[in-house]
C-alpha atoms as an extended CHARMM CRD file, in Angstrom:
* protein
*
       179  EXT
         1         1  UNK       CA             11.1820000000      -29.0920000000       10.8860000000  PROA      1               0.0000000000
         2         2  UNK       CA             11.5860000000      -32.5080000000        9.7210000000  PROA      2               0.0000000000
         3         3  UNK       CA             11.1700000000      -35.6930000000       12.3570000000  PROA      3               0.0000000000
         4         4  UNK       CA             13.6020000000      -37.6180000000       13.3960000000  PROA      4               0.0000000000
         5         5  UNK       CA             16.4940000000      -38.2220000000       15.9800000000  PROA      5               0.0000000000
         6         6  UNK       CA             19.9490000000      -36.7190000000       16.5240000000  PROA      6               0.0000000000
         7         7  UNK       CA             22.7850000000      -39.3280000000       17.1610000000  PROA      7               0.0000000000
         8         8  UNK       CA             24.0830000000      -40.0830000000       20.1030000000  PROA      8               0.0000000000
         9         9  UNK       CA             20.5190000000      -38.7210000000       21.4460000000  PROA      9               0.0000000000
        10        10  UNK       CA             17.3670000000      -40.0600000000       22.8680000000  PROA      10              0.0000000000
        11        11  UNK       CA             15.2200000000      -37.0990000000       21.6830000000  PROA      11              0.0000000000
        12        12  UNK       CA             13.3820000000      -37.3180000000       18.4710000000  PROA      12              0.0000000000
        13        13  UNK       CA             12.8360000000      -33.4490000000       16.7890000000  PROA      13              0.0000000000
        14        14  UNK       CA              9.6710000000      -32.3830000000       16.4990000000  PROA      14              0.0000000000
        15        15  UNK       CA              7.7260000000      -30.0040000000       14.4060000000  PROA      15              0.0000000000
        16        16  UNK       CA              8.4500000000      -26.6550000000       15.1780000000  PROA      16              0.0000000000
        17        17  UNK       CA              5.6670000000      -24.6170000000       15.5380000000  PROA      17              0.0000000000
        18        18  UNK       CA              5.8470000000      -20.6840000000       13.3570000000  PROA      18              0.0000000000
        19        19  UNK       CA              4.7940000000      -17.1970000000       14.4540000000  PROA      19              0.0000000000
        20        20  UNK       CA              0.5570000000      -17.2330000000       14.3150000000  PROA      20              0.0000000000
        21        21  UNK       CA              0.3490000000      -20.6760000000       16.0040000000  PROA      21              0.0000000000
        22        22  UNK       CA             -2.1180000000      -20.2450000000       18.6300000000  PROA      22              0.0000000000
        23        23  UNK       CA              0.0960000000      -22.4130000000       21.0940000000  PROA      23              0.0000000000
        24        24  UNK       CA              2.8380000000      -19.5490000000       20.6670000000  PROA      24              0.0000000000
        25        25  UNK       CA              0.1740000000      -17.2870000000       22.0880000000  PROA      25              0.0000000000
        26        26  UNK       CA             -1.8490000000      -19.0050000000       25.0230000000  PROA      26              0.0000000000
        27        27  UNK       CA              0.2700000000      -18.9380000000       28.5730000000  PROA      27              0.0000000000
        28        28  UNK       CA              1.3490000000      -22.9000000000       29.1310000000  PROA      28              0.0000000000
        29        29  UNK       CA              0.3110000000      -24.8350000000       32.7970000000  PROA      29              0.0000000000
        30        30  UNK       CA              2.2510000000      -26.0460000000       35.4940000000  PROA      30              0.0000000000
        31        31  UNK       CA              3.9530000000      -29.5630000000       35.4680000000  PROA      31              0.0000000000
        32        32  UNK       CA              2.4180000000      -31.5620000000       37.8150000000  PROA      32              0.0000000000
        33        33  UNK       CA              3.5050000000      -35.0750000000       37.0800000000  PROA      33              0.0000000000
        34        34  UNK       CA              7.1640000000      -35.6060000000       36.9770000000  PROA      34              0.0000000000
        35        35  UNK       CA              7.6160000000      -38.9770000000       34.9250000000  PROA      35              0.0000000000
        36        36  UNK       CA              8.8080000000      -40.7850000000       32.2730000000  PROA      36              0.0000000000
        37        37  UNK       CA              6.7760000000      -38.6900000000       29.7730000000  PROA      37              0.0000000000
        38        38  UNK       CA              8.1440000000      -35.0940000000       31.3820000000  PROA      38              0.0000000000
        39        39  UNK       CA             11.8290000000      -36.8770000000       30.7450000000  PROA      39              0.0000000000
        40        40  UNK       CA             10.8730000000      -37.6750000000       27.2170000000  PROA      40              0.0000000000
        41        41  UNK       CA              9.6470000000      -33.7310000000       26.3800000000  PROA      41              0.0000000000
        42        42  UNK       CA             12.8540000000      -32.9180000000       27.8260000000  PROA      42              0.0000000000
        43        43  UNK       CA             14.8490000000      -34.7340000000       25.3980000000  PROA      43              0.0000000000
        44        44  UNK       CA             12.6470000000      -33.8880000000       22.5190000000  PROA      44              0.0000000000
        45        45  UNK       CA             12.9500000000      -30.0570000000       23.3210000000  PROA      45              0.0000000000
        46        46  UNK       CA             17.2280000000      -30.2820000000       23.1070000000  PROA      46              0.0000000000
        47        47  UNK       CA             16.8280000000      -32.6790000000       20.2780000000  PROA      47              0.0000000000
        48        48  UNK       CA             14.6010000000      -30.0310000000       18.5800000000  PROA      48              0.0000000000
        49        49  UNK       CA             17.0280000000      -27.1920000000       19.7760000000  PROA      49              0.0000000000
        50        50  UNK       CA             19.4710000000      -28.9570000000       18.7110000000  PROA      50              0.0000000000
        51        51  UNK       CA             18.5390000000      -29.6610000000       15.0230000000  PROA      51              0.0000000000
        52        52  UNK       CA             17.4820000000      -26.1390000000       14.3050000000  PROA      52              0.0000000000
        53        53  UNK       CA             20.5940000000      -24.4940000000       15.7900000000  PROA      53              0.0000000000
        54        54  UNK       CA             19.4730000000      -22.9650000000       18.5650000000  PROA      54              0.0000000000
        55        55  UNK       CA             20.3970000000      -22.1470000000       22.5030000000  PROA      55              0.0000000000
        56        56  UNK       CA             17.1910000000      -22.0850000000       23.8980000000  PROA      56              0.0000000000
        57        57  UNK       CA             13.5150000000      -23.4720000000       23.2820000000  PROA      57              0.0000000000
        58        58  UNK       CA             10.2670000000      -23.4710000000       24.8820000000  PROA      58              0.0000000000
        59        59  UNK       CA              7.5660000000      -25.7520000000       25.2980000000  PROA      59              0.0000000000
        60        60  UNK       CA              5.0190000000      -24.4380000000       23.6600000000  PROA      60              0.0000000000
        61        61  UNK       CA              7.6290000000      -24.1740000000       20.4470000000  PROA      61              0.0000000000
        62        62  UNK       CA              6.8950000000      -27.5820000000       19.7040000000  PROA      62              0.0000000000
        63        63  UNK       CA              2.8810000000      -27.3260000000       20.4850000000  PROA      63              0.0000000000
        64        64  UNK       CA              3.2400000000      -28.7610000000       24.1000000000  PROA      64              0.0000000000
        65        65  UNK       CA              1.6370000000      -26.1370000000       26.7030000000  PROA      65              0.0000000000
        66        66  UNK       CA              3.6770000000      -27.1740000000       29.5960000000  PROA      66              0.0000000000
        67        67  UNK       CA              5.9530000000      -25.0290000000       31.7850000000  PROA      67              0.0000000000
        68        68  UNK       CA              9.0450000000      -26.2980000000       30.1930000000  PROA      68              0.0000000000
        69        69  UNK       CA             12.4360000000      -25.1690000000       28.5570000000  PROA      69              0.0000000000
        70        70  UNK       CA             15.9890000000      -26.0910000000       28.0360000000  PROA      70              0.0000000000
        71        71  UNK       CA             18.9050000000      -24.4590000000       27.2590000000  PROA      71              0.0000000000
        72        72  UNK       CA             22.3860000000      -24.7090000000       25.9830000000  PROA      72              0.0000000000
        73        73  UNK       CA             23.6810000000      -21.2730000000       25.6840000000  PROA      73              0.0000000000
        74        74  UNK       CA             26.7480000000      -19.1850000000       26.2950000000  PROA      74              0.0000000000
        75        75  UNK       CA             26.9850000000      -16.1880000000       28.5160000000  PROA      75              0.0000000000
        76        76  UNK       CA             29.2440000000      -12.9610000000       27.5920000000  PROA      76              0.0000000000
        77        77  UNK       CA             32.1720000000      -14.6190000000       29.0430000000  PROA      77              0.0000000000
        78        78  UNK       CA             31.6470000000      -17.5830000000       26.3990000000  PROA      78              0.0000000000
        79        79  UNK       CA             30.7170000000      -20.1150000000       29.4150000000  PROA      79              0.0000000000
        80        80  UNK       CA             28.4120000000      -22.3910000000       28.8340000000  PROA      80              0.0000000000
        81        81  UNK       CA             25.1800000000      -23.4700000000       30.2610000000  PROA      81              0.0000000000
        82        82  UNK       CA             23.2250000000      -26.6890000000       29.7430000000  PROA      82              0.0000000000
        83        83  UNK       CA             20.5680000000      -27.0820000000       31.7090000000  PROA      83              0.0000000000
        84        84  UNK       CA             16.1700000000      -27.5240000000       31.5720000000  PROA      84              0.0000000000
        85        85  UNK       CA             13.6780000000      -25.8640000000       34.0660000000  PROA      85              0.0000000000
        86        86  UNK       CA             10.1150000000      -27.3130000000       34.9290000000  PROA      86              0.0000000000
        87        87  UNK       CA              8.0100000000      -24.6400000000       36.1140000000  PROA      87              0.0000000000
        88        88  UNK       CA             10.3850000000      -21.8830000000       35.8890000000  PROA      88              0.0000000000
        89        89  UNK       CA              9.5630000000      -18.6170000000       37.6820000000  PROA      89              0.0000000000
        90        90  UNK       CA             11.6670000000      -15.6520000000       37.5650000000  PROA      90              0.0000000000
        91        91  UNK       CA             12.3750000000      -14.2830000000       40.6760000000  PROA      91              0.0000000000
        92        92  UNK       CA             15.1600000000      -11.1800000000       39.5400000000  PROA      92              0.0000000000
        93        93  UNK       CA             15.1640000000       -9.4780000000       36.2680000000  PROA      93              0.0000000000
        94        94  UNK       CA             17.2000000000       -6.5350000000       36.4110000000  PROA      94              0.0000000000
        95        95  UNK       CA             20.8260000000       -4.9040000000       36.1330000000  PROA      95              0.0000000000
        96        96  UNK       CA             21.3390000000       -2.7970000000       33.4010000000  PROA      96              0.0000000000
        97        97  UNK       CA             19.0040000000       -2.9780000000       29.9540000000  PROA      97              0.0000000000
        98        98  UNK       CA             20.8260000000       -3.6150000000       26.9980000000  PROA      98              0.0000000000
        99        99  UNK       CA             19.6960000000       -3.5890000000       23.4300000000  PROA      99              0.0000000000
       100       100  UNK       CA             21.1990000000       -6.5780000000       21.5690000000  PROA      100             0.0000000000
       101       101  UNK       CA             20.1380000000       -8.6790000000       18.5950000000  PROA      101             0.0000000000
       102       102  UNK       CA             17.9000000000      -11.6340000000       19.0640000000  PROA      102             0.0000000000
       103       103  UNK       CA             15.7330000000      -14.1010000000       17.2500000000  PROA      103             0.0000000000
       104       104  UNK       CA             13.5260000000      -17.1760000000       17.4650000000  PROA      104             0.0000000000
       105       105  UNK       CA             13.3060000000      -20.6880000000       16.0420000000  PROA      105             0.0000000000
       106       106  UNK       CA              9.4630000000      -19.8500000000       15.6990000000  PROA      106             0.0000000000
       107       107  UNK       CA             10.4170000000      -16.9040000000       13.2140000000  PROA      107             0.0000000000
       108       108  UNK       CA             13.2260000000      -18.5760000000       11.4310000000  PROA      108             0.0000000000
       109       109  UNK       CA             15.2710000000      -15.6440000000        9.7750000000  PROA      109             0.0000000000
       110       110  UNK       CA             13.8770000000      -12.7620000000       11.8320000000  PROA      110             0.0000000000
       111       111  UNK       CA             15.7050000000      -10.8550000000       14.3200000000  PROA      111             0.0000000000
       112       112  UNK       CA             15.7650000000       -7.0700000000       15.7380000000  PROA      112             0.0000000000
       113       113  UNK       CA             17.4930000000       -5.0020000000       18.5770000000  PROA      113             0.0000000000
       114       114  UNK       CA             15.6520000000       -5.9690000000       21.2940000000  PROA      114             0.0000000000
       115       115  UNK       CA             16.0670000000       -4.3540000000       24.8060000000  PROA      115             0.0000000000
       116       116  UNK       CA             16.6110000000       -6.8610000000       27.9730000000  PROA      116             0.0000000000
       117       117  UNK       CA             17.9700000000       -6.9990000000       31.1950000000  PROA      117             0.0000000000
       118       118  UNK       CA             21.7010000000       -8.4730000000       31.7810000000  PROA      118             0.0000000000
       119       119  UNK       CA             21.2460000000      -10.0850000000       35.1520000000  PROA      119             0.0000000000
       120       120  UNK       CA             18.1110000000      -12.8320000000       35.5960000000  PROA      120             0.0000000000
       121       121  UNK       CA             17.3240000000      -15.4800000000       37.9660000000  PROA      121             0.0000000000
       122       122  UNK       CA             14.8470000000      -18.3220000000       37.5250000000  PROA      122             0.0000000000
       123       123  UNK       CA             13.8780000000      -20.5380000000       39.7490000000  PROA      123             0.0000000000
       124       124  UNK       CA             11.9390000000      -23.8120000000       39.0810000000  PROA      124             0.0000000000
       125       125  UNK       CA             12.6860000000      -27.7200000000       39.0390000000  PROA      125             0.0000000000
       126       126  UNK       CA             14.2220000000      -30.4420000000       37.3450000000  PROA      126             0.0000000000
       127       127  UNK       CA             12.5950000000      -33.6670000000       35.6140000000  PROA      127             0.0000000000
       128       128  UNK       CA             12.3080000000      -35.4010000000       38.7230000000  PROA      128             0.0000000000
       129       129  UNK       CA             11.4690000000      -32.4400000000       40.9340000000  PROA      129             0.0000000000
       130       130  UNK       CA             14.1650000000      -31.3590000000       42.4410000000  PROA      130             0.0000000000
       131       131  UNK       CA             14.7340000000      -27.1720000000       43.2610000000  PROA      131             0.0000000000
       132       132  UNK       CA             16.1960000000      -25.5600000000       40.7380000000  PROA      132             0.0000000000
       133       133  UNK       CA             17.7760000000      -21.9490000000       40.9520000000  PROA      133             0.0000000000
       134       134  UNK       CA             19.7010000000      -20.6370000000       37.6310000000  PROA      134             0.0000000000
       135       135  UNK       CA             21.7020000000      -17.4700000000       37.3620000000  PROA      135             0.0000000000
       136       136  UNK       CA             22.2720000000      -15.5660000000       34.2270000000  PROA      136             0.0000000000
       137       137  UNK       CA             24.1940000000      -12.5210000000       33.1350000000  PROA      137             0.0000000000
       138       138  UNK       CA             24.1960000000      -11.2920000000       29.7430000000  PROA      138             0.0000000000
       139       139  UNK       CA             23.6080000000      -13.4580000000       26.6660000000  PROA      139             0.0000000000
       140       140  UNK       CA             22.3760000000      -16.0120000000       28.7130000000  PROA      140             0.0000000000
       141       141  UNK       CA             20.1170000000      -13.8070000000       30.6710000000  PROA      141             0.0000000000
       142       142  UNK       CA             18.8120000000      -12.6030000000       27.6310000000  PROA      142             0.0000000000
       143       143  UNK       CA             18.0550000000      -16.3180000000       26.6020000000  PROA      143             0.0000000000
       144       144  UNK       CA             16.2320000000      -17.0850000000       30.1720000000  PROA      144             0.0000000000
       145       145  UNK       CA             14.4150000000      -14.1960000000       29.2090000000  PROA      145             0.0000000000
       146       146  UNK       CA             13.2620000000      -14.9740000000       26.0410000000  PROA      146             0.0000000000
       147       147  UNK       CA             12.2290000000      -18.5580000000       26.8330000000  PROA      147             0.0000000000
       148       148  UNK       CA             10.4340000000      -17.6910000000       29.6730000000  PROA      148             0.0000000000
       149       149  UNK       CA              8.2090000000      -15.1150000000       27.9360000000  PROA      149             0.0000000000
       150       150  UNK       CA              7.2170000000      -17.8760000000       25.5190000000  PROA      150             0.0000000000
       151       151  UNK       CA              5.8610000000      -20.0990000000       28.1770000000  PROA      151             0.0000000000
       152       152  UNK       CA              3.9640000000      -16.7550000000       29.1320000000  PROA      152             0.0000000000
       153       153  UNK       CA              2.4830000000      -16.6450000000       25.1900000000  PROA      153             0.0000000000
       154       154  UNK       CA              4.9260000000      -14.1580000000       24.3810000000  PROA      154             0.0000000000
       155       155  UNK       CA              7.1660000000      -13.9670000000       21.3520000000  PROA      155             0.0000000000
       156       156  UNK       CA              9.7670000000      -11.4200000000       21.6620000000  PROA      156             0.0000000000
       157       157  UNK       CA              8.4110000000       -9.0900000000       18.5900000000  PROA      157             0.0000000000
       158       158  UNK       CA              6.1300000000       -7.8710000000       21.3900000000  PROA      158             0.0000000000
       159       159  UNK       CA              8.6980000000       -6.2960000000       23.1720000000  PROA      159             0.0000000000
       160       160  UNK       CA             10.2170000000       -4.1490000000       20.0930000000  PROA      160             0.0000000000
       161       161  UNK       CA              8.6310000000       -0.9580000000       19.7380000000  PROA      161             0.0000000000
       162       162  UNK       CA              8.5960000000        2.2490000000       16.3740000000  PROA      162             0.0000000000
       163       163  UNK       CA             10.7610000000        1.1960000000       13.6620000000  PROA      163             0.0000000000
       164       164  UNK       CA             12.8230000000       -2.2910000000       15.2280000000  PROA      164             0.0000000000
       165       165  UNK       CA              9.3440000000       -3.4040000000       15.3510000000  PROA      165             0.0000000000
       166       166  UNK       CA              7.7610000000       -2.0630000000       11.6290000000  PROA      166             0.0000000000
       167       167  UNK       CA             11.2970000000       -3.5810000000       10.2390000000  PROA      167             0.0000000000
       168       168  UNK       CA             10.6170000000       -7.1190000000       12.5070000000  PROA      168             0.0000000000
       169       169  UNK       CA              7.0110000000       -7.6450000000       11.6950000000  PROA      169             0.0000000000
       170       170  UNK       CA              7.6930000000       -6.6710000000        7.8880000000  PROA      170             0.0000000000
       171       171  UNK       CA             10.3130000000       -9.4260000000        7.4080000000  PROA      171             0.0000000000
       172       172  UNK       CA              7.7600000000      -11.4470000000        9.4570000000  PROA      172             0.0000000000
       173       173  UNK       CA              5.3000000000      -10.8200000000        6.4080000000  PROA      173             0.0000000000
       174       174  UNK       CA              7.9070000000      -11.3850000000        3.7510000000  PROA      174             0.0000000000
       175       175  UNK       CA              9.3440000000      -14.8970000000        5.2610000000  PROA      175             0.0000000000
       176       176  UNK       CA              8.9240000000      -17.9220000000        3.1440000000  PROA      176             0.0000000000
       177       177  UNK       CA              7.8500000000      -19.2880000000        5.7580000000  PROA      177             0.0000000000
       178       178  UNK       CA              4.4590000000      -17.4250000000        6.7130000000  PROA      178             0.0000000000
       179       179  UNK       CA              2.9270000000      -17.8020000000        3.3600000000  PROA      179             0.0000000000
């Protein structure tokens, strides 16, 4: 991912970090110091998001081990939510599990059937440390979901088992990018 800035933005993208990274892999620490420099992540994470097209991003996506994400996904009903969480914690994953495509900016080009829950609910904090409780159903619970097992050193590839997996890790192998 190149550096730079998106306009009209205060983030500046950072380098994205690719399936085998070791920061991909390692659970990330609490936030304890909600300042200026938490702020800045923030905006670097949507500017990141941003730039490569996604709705969702991690922390540890960009090589920072913090309990972080943001977000800027739709739900089933097309309704959008923008938002970040500091130190997000799930407190409900459940509903019914449904198997739906998903991928990952850290496996550019890579996606599978993956099975997930359709309800979640996270709680954590904003940048300046204010409660936080988000609600998902569907395609946005799937994204909560997804970003939160990153900050746990998860990639979703983990979660695929028999031949969504052979077919994931395969393509994983064959991407430009993991050369």
């Amino acid at each position: 991912m190149r550096r730079g800035t998106i306009p009209g933005s205060t983030g500046t993208i950072r380098e994205m970090r690719l399936l085998g990274d070791p920061a991909l892999h390692a659970p990330c620490t609490e936030v304890t110091a909600f300042d200026a420099e938490l702020a800045r992540l923030v905006e670097d994470m949507f500017a990141t998001m941003y730039a490569a097209g996604g709705v969702g991003l991690a922390a540890n996506q960009i090589g920072v081990g913090l309990r972080v994400l943001v977000y800027d996904c739709p739900d089933d009903e097309d309704r959008r939510h923008l938002g970040h969480l500091v130190n997000p914690r799930p407190v409900h994953i459940g509903g019914v599990t449904v198997t739906g495509q998903e991928g990952c900016l850290s496996l550019p080009g890579v996606d599978a059937g993956t099975r997930r829950y359709d309800e979640t609910v996270v709680e954590g904090f904003d940048v300046r440390g204010e409660p936080v409780t988000v609600t998902g159903t569907g395609f946005f619970a799937r994204c909560l979901q997804h970003e939160c097992d990153h900050l746990e050193g998860r990639v979703f590839t983990e979660r695929l088992r028999g031949l969504r997996r052979v077919r994931a890790l395969r393509a994983v192998r064959r991407a430009p990018w993991a050369r």
